[in-house]
mmCIF file as gemmi writes it, N, C-alpha and C atoms, coordinates in Angstrom:
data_model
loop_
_atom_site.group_PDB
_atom_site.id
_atom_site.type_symbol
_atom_site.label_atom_id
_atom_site.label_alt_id
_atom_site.label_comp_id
_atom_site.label_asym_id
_atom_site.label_entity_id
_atom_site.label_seq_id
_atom_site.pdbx_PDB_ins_code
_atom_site.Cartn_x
_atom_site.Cartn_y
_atom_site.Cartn_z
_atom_site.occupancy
_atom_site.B_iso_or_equiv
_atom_site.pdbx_formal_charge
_atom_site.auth_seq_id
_atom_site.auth_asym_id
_atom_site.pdbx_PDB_model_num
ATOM 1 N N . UNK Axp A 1 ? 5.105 84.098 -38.194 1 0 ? 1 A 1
ATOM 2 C CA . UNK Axp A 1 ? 3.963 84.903 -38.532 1 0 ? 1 A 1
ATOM 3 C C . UNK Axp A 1 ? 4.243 86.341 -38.115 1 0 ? 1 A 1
ATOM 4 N N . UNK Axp A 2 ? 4.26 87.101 -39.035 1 0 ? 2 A 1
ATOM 5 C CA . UNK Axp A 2 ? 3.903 89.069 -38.012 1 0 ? 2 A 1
ATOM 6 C C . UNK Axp A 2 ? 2.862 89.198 -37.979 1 0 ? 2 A 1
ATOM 7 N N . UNK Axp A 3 ? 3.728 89.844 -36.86 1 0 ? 3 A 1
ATOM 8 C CA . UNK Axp A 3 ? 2.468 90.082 -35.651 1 0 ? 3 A 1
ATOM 9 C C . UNK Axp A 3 ? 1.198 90.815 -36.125 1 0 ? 3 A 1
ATOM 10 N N . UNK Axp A 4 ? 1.19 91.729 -36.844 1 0 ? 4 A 1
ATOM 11 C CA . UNK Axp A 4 ? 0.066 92.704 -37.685 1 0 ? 4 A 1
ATOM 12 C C . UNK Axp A 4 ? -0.638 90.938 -38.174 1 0 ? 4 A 1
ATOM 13 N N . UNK Axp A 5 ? -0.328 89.967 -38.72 1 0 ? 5 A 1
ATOM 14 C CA . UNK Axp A 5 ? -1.175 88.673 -39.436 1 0 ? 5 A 1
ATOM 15 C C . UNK Axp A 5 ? -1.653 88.743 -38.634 1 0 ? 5 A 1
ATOM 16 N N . UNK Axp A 6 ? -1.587 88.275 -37.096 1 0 ? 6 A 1
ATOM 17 C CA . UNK Axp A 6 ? -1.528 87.29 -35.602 1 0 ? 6 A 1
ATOM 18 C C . UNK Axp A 6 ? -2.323 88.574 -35.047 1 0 ? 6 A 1
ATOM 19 N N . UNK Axp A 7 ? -2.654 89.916 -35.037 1 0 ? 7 A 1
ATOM 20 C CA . UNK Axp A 7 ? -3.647 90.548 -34.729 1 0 ? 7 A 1
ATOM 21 C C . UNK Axp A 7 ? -4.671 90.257 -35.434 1 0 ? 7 A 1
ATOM 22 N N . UNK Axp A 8 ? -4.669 90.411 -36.801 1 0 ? 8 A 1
ATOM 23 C CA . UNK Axp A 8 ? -5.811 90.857 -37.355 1 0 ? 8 A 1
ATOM 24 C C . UNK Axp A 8 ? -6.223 88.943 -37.878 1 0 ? 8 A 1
ATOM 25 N N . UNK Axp A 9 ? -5.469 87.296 -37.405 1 0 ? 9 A 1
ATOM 26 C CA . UNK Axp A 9 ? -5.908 86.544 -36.771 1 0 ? 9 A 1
ATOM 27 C C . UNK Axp A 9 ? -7.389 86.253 -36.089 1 0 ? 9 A 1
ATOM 28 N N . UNK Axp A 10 ? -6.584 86.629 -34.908 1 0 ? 10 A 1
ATOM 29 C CA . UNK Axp A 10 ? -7.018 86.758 -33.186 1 0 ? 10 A 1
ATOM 30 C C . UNK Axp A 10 ? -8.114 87.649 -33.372 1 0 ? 10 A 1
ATOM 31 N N . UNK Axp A 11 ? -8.327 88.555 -34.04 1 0 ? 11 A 1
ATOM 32 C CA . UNK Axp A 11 ? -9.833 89.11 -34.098 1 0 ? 11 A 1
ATOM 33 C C . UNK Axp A 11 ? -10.839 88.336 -34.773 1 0 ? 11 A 1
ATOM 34 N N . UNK Axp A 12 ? -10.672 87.858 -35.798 1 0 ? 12 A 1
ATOM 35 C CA . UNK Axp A 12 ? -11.538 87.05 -36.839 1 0 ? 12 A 1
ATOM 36 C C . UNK Axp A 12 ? -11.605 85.722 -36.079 1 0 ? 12 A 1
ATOM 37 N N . UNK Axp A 13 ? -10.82 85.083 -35.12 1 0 ? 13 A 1
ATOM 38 C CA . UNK Axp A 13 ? -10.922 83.809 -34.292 1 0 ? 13 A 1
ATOM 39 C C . UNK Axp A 13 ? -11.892 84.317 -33.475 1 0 ? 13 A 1
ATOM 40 N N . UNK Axp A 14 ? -11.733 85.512 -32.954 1 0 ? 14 A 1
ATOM 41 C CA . UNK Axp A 14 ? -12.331 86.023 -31.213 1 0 ? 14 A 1
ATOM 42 C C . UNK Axp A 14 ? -13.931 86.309 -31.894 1 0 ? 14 A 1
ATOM 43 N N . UNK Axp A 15 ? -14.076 86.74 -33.143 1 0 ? 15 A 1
ATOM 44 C CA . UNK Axp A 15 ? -15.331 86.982 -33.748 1 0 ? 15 A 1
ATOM 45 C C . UNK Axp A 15 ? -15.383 88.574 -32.959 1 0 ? 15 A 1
ATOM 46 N N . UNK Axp A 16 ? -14.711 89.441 -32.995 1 0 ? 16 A 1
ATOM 47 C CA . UNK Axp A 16 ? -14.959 91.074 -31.911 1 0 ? 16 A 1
ATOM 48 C C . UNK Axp A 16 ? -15.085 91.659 -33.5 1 0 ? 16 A 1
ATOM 49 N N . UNK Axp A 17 ? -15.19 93.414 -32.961 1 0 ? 17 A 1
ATOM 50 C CA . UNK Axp A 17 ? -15.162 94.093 -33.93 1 0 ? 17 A 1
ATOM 51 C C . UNK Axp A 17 ? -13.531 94.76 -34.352 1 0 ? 17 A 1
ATOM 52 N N . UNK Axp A 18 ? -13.033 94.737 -35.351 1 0 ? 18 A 1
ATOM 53 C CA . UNK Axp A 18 ? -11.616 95.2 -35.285 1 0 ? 18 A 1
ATOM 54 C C . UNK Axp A 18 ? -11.265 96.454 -34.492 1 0 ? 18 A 1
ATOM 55 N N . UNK Axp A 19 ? -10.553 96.227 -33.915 1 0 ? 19 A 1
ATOM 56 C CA . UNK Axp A 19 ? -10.148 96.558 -32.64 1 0 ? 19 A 1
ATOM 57 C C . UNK Axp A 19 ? -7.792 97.611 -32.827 1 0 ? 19 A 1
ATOM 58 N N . UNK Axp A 20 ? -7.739 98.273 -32.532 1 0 ? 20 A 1
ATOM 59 C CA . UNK Axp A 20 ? -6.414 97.818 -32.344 1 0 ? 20 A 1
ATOM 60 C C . UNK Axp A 20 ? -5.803 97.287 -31.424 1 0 ? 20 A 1
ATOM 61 N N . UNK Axp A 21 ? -4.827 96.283 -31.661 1 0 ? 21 A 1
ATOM 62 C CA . UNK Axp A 21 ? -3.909 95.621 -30.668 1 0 ? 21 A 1
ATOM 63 C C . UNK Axp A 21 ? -2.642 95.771 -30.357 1 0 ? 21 A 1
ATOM 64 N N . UNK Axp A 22 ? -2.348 95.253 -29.379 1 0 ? 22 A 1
ATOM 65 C CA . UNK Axp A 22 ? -0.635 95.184 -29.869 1 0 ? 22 A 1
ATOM 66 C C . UNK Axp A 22 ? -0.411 94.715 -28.297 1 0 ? 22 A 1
ATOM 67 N N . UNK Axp A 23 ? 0.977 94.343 -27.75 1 0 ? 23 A 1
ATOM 68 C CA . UNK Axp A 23 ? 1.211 93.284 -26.826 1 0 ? 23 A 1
ATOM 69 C C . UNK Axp A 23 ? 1.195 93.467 -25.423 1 0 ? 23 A 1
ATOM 70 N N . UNK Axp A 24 ? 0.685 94.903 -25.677 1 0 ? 24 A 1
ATOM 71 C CA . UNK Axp A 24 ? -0.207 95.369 -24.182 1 0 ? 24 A 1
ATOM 72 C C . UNK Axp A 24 ? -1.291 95.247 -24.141 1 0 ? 24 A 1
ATOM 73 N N . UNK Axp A 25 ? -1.83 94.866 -25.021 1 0 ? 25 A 1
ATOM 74 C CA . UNK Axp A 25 ? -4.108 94.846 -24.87 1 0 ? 25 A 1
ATOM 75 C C . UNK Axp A 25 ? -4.488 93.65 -23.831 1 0 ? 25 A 1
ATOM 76 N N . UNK Axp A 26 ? -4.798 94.323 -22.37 1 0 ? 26 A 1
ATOM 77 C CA . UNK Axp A 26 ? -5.439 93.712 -21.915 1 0 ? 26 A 1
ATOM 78 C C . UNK Axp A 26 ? -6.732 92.908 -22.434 1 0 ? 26 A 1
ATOM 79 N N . UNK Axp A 27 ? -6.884 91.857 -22.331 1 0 ? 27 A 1
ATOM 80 C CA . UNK Axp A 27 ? -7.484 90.822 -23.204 1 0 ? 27 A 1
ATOM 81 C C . UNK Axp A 27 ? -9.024 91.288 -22.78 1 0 ? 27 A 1
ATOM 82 N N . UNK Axp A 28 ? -9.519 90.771 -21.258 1 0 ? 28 A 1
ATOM 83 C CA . UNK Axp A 28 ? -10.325 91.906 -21.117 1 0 ? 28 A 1
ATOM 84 C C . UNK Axp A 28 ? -11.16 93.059 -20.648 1 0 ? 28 A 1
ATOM 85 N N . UNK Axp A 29 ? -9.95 93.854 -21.871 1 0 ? 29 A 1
ATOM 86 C CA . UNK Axp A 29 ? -10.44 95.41 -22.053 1 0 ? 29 A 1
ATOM 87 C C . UNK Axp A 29 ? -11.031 95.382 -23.386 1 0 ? 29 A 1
ATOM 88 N N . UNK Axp A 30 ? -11.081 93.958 -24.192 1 0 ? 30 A 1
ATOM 89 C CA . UNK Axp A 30 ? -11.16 94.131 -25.468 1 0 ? 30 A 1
ATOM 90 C C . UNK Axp A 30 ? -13.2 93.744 -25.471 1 0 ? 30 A 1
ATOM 91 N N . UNK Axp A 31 ? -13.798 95.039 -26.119 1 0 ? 31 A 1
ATOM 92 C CA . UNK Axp A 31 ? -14.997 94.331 -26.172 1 0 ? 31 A 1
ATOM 93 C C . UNK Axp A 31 ? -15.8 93.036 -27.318 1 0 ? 31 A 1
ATOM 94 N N . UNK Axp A 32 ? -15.97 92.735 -26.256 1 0 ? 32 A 1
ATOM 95 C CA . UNK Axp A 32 ? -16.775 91.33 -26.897 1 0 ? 32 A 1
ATOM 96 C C . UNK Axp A 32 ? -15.924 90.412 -26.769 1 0 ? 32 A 1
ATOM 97 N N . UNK Axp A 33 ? -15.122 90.404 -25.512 1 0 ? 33 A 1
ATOM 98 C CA . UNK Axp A 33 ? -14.078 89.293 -25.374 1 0 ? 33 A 1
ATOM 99 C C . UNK Axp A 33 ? -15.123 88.674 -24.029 1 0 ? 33 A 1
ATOM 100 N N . UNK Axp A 34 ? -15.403 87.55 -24.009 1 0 ? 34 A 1
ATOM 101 C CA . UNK Axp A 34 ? -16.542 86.846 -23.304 1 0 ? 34 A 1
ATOM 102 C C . UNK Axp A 34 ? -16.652 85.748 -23.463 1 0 ? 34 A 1
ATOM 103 N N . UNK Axp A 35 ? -17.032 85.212 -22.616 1 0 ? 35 A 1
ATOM 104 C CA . UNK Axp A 35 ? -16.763 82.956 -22.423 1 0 ? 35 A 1
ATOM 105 C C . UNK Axp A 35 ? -16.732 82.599 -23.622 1 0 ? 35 A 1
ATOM 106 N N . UNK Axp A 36 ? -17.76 83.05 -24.921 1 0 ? 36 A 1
ATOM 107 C CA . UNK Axp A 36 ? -17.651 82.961 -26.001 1 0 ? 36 A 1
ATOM 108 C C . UNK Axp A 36 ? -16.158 82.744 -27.246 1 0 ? 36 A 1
ATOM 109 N N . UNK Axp A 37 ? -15.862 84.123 -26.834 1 0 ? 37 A 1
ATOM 110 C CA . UNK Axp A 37 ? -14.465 84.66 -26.759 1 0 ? 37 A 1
ATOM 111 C C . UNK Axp A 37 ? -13.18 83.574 -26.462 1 0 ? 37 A 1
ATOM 112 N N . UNK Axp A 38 ? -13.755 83.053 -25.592 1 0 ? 38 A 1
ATOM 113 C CA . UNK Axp A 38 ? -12.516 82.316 -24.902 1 0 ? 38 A 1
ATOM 114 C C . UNK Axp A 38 ? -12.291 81.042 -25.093 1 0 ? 38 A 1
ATOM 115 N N . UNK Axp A 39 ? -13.566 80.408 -25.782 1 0 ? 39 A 1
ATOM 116 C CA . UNK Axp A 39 ? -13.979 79.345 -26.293 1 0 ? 39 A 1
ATOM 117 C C . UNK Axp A 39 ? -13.035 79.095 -27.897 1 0 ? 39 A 1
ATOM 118 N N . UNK Axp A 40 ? -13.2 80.267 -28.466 1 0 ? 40 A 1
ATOM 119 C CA . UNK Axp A 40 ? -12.591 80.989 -29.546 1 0 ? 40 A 1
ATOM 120 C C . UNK Axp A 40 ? -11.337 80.655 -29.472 1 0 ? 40 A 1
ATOM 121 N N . UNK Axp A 41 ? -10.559 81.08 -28.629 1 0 ? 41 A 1
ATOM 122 C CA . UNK Axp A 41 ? -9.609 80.793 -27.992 1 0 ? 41 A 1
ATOM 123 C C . UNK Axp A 41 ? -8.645 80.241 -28.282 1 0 ? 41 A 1
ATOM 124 N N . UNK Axp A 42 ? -9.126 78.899 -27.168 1 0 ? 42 A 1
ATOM 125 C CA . UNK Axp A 42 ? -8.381 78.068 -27.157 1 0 ? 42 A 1
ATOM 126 C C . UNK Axp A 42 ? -8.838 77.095 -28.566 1 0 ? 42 A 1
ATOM 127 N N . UNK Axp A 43 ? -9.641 77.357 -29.476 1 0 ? 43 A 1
ATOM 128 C CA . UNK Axp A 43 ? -9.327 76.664 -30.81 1 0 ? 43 A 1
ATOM 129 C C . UNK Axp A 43 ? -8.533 77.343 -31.454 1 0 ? 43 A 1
ATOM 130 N N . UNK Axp A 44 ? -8.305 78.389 -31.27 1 0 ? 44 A 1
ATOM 131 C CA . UNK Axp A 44 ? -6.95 79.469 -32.221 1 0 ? 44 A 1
ATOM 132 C C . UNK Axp A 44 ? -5.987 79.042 -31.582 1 0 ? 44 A 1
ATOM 133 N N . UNK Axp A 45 ? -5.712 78.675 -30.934 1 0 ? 45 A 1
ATOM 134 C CA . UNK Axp A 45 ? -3.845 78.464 -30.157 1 0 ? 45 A 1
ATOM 135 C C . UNK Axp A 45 ? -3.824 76.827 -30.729 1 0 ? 45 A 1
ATOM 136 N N . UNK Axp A 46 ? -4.905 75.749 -30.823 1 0 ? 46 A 1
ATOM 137 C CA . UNK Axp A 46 ? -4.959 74.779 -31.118 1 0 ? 46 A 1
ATOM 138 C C . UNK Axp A 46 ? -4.938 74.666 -32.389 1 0 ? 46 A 1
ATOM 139 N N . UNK Axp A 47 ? -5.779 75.562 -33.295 1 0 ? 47 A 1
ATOM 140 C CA . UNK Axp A 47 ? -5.77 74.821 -34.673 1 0 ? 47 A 1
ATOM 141 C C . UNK Axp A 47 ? -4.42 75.751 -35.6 1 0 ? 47 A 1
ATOM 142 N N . UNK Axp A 48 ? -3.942 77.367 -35.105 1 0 ? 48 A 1
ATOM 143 C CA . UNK Axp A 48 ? -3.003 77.76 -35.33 1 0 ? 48 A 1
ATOM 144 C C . UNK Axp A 48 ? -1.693 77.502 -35.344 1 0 ? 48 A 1
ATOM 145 N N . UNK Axp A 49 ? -1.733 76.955 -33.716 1 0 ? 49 A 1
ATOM 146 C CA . UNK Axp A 49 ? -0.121 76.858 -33.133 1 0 ? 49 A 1
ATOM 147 C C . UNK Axp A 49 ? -0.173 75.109 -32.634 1 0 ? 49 A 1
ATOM 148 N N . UNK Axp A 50 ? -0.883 74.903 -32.906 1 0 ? 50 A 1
ATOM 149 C CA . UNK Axp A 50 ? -0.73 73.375 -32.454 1 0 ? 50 A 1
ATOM 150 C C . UNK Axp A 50 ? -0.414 73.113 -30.81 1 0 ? 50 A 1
ATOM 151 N N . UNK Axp A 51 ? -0.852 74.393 -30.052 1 0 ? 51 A 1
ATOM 152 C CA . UNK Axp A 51 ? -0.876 74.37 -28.546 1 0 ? 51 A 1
ATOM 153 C C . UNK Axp A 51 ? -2.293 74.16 -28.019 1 0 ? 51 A 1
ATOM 154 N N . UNK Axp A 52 ? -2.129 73.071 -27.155 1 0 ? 52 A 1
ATOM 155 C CA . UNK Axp A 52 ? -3.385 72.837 -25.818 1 0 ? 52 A 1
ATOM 156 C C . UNK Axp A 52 ? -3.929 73.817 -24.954 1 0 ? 52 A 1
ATOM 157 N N . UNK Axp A 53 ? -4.861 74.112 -24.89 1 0 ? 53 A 1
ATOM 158 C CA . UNK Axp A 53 ? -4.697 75.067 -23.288 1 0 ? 53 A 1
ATOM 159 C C . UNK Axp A 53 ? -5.585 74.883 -22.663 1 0 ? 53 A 1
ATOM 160 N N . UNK Axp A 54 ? -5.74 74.957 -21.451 1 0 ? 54 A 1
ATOM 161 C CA . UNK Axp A 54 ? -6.917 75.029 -20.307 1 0 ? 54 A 1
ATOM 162 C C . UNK Axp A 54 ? -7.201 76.062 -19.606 1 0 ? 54 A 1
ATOM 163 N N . UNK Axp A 55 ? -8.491 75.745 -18.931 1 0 ? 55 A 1
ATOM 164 C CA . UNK Axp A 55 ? -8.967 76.995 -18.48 1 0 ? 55 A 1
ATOM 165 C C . UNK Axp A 55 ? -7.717 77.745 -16.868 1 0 ? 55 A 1
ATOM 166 N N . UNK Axp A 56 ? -6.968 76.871 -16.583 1 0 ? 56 A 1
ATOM 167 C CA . UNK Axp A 56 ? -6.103 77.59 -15.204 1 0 ? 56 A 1
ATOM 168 C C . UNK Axp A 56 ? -5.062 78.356 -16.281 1 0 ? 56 A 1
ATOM 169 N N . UNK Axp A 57 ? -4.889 78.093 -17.741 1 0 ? 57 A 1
ATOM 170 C CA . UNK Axp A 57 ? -3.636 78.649 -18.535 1 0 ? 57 A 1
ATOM 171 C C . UNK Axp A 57 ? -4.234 79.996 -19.089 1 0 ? 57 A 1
ATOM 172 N N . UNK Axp A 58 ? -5.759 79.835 -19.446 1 0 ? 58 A 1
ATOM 173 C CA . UNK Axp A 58 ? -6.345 80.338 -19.586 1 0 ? 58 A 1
ATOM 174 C C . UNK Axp A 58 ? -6.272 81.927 -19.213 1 0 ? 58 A 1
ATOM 175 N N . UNK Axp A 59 ? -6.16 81.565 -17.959 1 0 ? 59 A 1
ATOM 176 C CA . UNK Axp A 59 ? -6.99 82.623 -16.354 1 0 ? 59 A 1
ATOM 177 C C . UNK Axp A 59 ? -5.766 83.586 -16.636 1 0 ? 59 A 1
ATOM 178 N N . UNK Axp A 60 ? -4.277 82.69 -16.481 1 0 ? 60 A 1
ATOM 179 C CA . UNK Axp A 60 ? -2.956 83.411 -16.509 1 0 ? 60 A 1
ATOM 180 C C . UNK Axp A 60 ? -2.802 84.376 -17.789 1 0 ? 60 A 1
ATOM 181 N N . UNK Axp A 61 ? -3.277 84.276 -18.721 1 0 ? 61 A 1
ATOM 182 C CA . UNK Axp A 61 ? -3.422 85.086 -19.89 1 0 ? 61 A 1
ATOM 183 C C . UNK Axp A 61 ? -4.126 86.222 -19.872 1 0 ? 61 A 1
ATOM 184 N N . UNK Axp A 62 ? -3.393 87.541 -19.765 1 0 ? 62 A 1
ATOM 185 C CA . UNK Axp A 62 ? -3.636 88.075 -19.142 1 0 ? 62 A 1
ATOM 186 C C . UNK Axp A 62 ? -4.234 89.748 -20.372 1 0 ? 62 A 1
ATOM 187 N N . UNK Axp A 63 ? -2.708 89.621 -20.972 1 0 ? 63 A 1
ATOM 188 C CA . UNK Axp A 63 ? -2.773 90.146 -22.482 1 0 ? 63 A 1
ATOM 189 C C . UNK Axp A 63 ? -2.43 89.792 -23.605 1 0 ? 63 A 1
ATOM 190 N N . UNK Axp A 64 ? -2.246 90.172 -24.445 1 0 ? 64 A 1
ATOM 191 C CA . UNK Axp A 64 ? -2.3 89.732 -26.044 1 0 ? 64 A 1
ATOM 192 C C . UNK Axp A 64 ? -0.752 89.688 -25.997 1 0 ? 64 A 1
ATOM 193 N N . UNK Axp A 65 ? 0.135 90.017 -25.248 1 0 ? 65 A 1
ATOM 194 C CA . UNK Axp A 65 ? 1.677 89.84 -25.414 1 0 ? 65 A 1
ATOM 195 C C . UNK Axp A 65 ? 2.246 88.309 -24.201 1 0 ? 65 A 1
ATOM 196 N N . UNK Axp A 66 ? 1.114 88.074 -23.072 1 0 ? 66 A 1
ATOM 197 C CA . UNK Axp A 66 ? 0.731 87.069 -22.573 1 0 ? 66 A 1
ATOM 198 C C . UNK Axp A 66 ? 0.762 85.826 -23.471 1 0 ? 66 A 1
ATOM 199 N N . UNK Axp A 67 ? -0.335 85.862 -24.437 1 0 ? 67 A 1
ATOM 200 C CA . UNK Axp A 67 ? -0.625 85.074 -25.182 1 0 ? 67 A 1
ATOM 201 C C . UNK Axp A 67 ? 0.191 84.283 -26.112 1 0 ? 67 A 1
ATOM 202 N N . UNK Axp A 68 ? 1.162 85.418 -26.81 1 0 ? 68 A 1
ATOM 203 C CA . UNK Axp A 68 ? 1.838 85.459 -27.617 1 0 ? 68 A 1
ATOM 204 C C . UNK Axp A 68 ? 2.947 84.45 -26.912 1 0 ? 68 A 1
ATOM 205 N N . UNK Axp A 69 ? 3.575 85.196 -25.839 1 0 ? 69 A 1
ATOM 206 C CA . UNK Axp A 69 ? 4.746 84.018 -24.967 1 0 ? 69 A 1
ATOM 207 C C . UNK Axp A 69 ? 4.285 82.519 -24.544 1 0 ? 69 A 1
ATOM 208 N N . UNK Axp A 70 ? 2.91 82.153 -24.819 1 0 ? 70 A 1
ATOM 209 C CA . UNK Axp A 70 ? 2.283 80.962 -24.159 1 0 ? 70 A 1
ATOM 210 C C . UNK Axp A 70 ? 2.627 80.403 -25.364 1 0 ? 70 A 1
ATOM 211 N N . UNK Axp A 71 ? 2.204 80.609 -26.449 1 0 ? 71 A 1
ATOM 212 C CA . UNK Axp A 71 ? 2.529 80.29 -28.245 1 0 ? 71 A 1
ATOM 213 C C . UNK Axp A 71 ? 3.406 80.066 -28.978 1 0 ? 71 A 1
ATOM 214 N N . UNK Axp A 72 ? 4.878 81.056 -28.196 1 0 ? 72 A 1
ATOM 215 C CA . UNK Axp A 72 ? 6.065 80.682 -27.878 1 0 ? 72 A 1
ATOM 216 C C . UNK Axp A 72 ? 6.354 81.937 -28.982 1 0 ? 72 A 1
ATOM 217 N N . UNK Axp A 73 ? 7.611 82.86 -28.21 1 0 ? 73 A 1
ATOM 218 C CA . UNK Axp A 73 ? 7.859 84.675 -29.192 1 0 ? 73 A 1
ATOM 219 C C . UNK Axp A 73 ? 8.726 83.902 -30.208 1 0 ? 73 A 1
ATOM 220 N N . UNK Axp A 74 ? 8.92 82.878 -30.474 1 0 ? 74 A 1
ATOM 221 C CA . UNK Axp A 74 ? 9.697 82.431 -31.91 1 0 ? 74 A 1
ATOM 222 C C . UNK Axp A 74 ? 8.78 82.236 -32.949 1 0 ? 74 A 1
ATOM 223 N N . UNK Axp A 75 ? 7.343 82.064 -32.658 1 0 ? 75 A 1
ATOM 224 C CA . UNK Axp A 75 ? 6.887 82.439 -33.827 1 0 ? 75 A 1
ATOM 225 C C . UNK Axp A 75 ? 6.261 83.771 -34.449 1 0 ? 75 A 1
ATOM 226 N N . UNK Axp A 76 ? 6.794 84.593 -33.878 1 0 ? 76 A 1
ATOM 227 C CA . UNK Axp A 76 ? 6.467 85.9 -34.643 1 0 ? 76 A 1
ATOM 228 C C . UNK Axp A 76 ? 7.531 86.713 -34.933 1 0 ? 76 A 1
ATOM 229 N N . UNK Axp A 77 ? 7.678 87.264 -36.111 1 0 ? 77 A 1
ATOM 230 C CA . UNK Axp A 77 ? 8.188 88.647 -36.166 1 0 ? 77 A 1
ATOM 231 C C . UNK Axp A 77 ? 7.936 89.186 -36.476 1 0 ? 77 A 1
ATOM 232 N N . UNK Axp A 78 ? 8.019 90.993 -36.356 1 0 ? 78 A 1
ATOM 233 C CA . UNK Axp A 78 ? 8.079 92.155 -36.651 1 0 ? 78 A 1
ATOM 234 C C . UNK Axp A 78 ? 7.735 92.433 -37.675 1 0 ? 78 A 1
């Protein structure tokens, strides 16, 4: 997937207002990122990437380039 898809994704999952991203965005600094948000989440890493996550994997996620390495950096490119 590129990454520009996997942003503009992750916003329409997170339900925020478009935002720019990129693999420094503290997750949150992003507004309207909230339990809601996070709920969001972990069904995007699940119904996207076919990854589990919990709330301690959660916590460690820190930014959007965080995220990306939990998801595994082989599925994106440039």
């Amino acid at each position: 997937m590129k990454k520009e898809d996997f942003y503009y994704e992750l916003i329409e999952y997170l339900e925020i207002e478009p935002v720019e991203l990129n693999e420094g965005t503290a997750l949150n600094s992003i507004e309207g990122y909230d339990s809601m948000a996070v709920m969001s989440l972990i069904a995007f890493c699940d119904e996207k990437f076919g990854k589990k996550i919990n709330a301690q994997q959660i916590q460690q996620l820190t930014t959007v380039g965080s995220l990306m390495e939990f998801l595994g950096k082989e599925n994106f490119e440039n």
